[in-house]
C-alpha positions in Angstrom: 101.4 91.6 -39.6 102.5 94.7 -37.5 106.3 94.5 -37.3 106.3 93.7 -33.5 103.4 90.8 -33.9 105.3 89.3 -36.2 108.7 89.8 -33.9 106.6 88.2 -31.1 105.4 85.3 -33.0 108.8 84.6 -34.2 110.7 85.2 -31.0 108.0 83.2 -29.0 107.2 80.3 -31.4 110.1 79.9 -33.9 112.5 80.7 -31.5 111.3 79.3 -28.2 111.8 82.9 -26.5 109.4 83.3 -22.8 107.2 85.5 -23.3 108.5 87.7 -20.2 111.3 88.0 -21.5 110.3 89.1 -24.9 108.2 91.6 -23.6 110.4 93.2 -21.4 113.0 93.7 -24.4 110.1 95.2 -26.4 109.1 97.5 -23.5 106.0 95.7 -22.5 104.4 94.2 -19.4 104.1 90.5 -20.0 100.1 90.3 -19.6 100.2 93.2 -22.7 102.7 91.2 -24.9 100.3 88.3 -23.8 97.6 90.0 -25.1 99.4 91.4 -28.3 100.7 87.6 -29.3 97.0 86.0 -28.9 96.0 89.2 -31.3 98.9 88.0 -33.9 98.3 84.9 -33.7 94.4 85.2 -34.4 95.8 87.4 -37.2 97.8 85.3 -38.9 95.8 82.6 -39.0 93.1 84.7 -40.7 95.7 85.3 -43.4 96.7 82.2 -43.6 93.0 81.0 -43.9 92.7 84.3 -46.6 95.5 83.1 -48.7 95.5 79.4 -48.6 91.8 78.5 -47.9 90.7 75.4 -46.3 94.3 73.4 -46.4 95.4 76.3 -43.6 93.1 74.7 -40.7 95.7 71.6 -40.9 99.2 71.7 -40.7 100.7 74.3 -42.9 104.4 73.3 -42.5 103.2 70.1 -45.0 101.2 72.7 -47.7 100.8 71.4 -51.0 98.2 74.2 -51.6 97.6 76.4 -54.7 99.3 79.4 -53.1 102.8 77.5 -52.4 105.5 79.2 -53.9 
């Protein structure tokens, strides 16, 4: 992922972060970083899906995939 996808994704999902917020400390209006977060997300779930296959439409915190290191 671009370096501030995956900084949204983590500050918005992992970290429970609002999205205003976020975007205003990344110099963004909050309907662009709303935009740019939908993107990432779409994105990393195509990678997910790329890496891991089929086991990535479920929940991937419980992966007992081939590609689990």
């Amino acid at each position: 992922l671009k370096p501030r996808d995956a900084e949204l994704l983590r500050r918005v999902e992992l970290n429970d972060e609002v999205v205003a917020e976020v975007a205003r400390s990344l110099g963004l209006s909050a309907s662009a970083a709303s935009v740019a977060l939908h993107r990432a997300r779409a994105t990393l779930r195509r990678k997910l899906e790329d890496f891991c296959g089929d086991c990535a439409k479920g929940a991937c915190l419980d992966c007992d995939c081939a590609g689990t290191p």
